[in-house]
N, C-alpha and C positions, 0 to 999 in steps of 0.2 A: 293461478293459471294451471288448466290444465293440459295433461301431457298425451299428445299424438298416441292411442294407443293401436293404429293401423296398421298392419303391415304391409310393406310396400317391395315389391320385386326389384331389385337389385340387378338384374338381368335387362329390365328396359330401359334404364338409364345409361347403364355398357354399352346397350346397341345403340341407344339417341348419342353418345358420345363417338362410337363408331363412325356413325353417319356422317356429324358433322367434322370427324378427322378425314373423314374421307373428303368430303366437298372439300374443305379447304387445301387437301393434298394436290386433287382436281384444277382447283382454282388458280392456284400458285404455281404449276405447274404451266399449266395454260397462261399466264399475265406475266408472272417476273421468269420464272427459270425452269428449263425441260429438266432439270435434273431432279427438282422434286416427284418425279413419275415413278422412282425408284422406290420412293417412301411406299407408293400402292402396291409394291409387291406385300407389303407388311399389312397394312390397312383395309385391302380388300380379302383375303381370305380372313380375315378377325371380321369383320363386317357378317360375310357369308357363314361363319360360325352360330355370331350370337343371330344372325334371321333365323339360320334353320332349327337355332334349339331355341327359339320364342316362337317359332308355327307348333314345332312338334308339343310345348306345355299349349297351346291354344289348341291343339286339334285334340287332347285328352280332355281339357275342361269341356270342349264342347261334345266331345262324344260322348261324356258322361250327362248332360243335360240332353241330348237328345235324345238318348237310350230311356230317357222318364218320362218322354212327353205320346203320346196316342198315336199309331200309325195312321197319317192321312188317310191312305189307299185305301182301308178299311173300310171307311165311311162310301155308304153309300150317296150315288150324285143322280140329282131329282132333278131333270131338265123342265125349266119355266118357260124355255122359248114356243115361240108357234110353229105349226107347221108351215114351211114356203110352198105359195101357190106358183105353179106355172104360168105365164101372164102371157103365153103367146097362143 
């Protein structure tokens, strides 16, 4: 058998784990006891941590593949429609 040789970001998993501490923090809160709301003091700034540093690696991967692809604008735009008649 052979062995996973992918590499896999460790960062999305933190945040999917995040997430679901959160809901459940949420949940518990709201169902059996208001005291677990305290626990969100912990759980939502760790949440909003690992969002903003998984936007800010996706807005460089992506900026680096758009910075290689053709400027739209560039292209010139050849209208196929017709001219509108006035019809009164």
């Amino acid at each position: 058998m052979r062995r996973n040789q992918q590499k896999i970001a460790a960062s999305r998993t933190v945040a999917a784990m995040a997430f679901l501490l959160n809901a459940i923090v949420l949940e518990q809160g709201l169902v059996s006891d208001p005291k677990w709301y305290n626990i969100a003091y912990i759980t939502f700034p760790l949440m909003l941590i690992y969002v903003i540093t998984f936007r800010k690696q996706l807005y460089k991967q992506q900026g680096m593949r758009i910075d290689n692809k053709k400027n739209v604008s560039d292209e010139r735009i050849i209208s196929t429609a017709s001219p509108v008649r006035d019809r009164s």
